[in-house]
N, C-alpha and C positions, 0 to 999 in steps of 0.2 A: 893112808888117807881114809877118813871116815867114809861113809855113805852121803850125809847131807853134805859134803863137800865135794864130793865130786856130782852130785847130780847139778848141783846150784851152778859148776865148770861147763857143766855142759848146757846151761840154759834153761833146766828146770824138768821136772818130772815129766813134763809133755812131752820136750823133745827128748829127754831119754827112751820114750815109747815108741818112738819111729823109729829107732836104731834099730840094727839087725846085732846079728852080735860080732862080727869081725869092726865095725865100724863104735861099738861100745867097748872094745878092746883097745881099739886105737885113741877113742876119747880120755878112758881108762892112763892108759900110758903117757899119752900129754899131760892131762892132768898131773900126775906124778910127777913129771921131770918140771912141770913149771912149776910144785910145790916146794924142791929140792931146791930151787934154783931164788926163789922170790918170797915175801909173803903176804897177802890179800886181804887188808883187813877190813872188817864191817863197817861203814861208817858208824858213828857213837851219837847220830838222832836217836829220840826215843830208843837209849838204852834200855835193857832191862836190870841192869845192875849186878850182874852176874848169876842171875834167876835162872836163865836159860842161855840164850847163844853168847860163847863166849870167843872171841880170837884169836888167833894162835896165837903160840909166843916164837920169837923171832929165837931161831939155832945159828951154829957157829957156819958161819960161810954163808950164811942166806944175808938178802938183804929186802927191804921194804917194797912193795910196788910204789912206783911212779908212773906218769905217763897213760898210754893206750895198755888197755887189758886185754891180751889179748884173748878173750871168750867173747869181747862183743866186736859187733863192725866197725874197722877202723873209718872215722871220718876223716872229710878232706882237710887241709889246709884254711881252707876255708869255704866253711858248710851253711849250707841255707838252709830255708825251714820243710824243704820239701828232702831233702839229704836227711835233718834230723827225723822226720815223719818215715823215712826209710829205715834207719839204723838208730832210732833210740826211741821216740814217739810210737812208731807201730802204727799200721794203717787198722785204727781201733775203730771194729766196728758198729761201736753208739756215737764213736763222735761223725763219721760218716754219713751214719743214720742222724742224725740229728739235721744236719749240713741239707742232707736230700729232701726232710722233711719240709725243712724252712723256706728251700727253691719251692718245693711244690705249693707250699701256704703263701710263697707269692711275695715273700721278704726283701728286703732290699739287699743287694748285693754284703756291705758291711754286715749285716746281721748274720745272712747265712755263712759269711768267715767267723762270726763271733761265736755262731752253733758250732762249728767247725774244731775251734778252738778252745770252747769254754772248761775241756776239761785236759786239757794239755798237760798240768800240772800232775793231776791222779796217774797219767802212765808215765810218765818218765823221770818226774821229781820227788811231787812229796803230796800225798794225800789229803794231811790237816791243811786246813782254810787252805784248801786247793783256789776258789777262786780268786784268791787274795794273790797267792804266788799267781798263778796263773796270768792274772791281771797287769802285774809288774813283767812277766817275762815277756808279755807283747806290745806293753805300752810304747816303746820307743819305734818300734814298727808299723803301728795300723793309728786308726784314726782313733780319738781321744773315746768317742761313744763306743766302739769296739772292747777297748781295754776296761770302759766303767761297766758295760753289760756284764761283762763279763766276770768282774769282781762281786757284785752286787746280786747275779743272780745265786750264790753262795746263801746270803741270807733270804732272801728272795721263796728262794723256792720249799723251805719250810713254812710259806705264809700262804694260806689258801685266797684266791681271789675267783669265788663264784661267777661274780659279774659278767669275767673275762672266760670263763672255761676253764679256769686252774683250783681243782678241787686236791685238797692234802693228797698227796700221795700213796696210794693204798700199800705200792712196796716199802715206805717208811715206817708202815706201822709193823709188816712182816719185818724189818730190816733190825728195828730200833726198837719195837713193844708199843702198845699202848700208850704205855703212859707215859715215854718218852718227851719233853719239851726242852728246845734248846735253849742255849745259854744266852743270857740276857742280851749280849751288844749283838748278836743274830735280831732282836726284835727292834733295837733301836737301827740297829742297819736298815733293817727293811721297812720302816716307818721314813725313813731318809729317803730313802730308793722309791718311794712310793710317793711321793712329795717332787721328784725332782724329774723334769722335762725328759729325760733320755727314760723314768720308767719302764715304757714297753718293750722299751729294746731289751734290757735286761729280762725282762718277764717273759719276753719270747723265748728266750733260750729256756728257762722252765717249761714253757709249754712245746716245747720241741725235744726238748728231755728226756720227759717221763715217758714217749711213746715211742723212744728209740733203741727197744729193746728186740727187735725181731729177729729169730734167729733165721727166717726164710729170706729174708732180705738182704743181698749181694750189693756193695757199692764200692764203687771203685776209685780211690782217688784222683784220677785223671779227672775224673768229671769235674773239679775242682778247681784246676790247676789257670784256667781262665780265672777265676775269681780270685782265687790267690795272687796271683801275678796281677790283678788290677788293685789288689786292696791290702798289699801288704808288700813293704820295700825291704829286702836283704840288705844288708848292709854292704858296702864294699870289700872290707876285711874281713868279713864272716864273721855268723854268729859266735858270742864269746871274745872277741878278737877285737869291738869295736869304741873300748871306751865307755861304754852305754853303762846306763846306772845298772842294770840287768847283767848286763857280760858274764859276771863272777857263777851267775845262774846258769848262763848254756855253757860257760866251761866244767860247771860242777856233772852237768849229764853227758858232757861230753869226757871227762874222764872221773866217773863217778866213784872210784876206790881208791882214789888217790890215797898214801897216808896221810901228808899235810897238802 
């Protein structure tokens, strides 16, 4: 077994650093016997075309992963959005911050879900036009302004609005360069977005954004769980489970390595 395969078994070079070394030994050896036994392959998003990471090839006796992997938390039968924020989401500390910033600026319940959420997509889906995914995975759960902030503040928050207190973002230019400008339908999006009644909702999650990066700052999901529970319905069957135009999305993070 390589190195970057088995550290990625065990969750990642962070928690390989908490290990002691009887308990890296034992991760060690799982790993091994679930390599023997199955094989785990990368999803083929943004491949790289055989540039760099490539999949293994499947040997005689092995057979594909299906199902629960087991490196991550297995979820329930049927999991909610506070199960997924435990075991695939991660109680991420910007979106937290974000969430807390918004209670204290005095926001209306749905918004500070929509801070909460706006970046749901970046941890546990897919990055690009995170708001856009993002947008779709909670639409059929929260209120229609909820799911359009949230999509909109994507284009949104590359557009400076002085007026309101939303000056470009200084980590953009560290992030992206100078001369960085985004791609065109980011400027007609937010020319939309800015035109259209629910604006500020969206715009607040930009201005609750960029300031929720504090590494002294502790928040605790619970504080939450009231507003979730008032502003956002589980489904009966559980996420992924329910039919919903979405579904195919929380069963993809709910068994992310599927092969088909």
């Amino acid at each position: 077994m390589d190195r970057r395969t088995f550290i990625a078994s065990v969750g990642g070079a962070a928690a390989l650093a908490t290990m002691d070394a009887n308990q890296k030994a034992d991760a060690l050896e799982h790993a091994m016997g679930q390599e023997l036994e199955k094989v785990i392959m990368k999803p083929p998003i943004a491949t790289t075309y055989g540039k760099s990471y490539q999949n293994p090839r499947r040997k005689d006796n092995q057979v594909y992963h299906m199902g629960h992997d087991d490196r991550l938390p297995k979820m329930s039968e049927k999991p909610t959005l506070l199960e997924y924020f435990d075991k695939r989401i991660g109680h991420s500390s910007h979106l937290l911050q974000s969430a807390r910033l918004a209670r204290i600026n005095g926001l209306p319940e749905p918004i500070i879900l929509a801070c909460l959420l706006h970046d749901i997509s970046n941890g546990a889906f897919i990055k690009t036009d995170h708001g856009y995914y993002g947008s779709q995975l909670v639409a059929p759960y929260v209120d229609e302004e909820v799911s359009w902030a949230i999509k909109y503040h994507q284009s949104l928050r590359f557009i400076p609005d002085e007026d309101i207190g939303y000056p470009y973002p200084e980590a953009y230019i560290r992030y992206f360069g100078e001369d960085f400008k985004p791609e065109p339908y980011i400027y007609r999006h937010a020319e939309y977005a800015r035109n259209h009644k629910w604006y500020m909702s969206a715009r607040q999650i930009c201005i609750n954004d960029v300031y929720s990066f504090d590494p002294n700052v502790q928040v605790d999901l619970e504080d939450f769980h009231d507003i979730i529970g008032r502003n956002w319905s589980d489904p009966e069957e559980g996420l992924g489970f329910d039919n919903s135009p979405c579904a195919h999305m929380w069963r993809t993070m709910n068994h992310p390595n599927n092969f088909l």
